[in-house]
N, C-alpha and C positions, 0 to 999 in steps of 0.2 A: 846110344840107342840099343835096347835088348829086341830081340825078335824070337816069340814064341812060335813054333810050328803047333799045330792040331790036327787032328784028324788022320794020323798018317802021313801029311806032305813029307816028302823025301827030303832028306837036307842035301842031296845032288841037285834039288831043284833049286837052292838057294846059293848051290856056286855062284852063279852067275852075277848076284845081285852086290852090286857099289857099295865098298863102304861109306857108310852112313856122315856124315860131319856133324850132323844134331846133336842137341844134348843127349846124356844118359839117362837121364830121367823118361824118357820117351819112351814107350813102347809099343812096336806093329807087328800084329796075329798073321801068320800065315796059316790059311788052312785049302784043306780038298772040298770043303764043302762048309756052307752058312748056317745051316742047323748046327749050331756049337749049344750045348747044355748049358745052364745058368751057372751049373760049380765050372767046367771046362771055360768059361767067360771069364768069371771071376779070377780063375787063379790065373789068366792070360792077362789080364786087362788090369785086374785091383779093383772094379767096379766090382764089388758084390749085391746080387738079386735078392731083394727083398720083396714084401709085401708092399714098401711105403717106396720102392721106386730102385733104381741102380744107383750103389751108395759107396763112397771111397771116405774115409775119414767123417768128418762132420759135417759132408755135403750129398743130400741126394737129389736126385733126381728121376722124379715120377712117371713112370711108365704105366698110363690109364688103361694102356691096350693090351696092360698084361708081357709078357717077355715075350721077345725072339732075338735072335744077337740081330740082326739087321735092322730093328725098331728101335733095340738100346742104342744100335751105332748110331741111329738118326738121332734120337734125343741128346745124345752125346758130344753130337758135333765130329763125330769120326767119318774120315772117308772110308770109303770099299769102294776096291780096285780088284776086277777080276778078268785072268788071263785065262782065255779059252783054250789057245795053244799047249799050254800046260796044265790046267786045267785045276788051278790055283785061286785063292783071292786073299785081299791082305785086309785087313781094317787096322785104318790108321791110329795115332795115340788124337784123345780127344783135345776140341779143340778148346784154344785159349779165349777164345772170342766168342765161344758160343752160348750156352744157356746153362752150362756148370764149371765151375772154378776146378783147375788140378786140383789144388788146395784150400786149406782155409789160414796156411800160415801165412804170413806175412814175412819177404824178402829182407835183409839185413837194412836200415837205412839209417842212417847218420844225420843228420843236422843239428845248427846253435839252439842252444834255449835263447828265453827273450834276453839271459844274461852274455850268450857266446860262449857259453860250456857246450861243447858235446852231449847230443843227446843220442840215445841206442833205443831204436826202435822194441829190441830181441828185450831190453830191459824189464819191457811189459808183456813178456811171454808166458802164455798161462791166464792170461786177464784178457777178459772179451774189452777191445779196441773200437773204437768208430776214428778211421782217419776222413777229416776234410778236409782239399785242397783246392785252392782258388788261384785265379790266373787272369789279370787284371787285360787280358785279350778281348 
């Protein structure tokens, strides 16, 4: 998991804080304050602000209400967590389950063809894919 600081937060404030066990690929903004600029968003987060919505690779997502990092973090699927004490707040990496894909790639995956050869999902990398899977449940 990477952790960007913004705004200032002190990296003494982040002593304190657990190493992470999450994937690398994660990553959670620390900042002093939620007014973060669209370029400060982007090169924290990987969602770049556009016109057509907060966009990472060949997925975006539409922000009708216009930007604020707390509007993006809602369409996002990211938490914000804010510490009064220290006077801090984190936005989480987005989530998997919410209304935008990390990615548009598709994970390594293996299976027989109808012959029992090995088939390589990464095979067809570069070719827009439609997988469908059925589950006789």
């Amino acid at each position: 998991m990477s952790v960007h600081v913004l705004g200032g937060a002190s990296s003494s404030a982040l002593q304190d804080l657990p190493p992470s066990p999450g994937p690398e690929s994660l990553t959670v903004v620390i900042t002093e304050t939620l007014d973060i600029s669209a370029d400060d968003f982007a090169s924290a987060t990987g969602w770049d602000i556009k016109p057509e919505g907060a966009c990472k690779g060949e997925v975006c997502v539409p922000l009708p209400d216009g930007y604020s990092a707390t509007y993006a973090a809602e369409r996002l699927g990211m938490a914000i967590v804010s510490d009064d004490a220290s006077g801090l707040s984190a936005l989480g990496p987005e989530s998997l389950s919410g209304r935008a894909l990390v990615t548009a790639q598709a994970p390594e995956v293996v299976l027989p063809d109808l012959d029992g050869n090995e088939f390589h999902l990464s095979s067809l990398r570069g070719k827009k894919v439609v997988v469908v899977a059925w589950a006789p449940y």
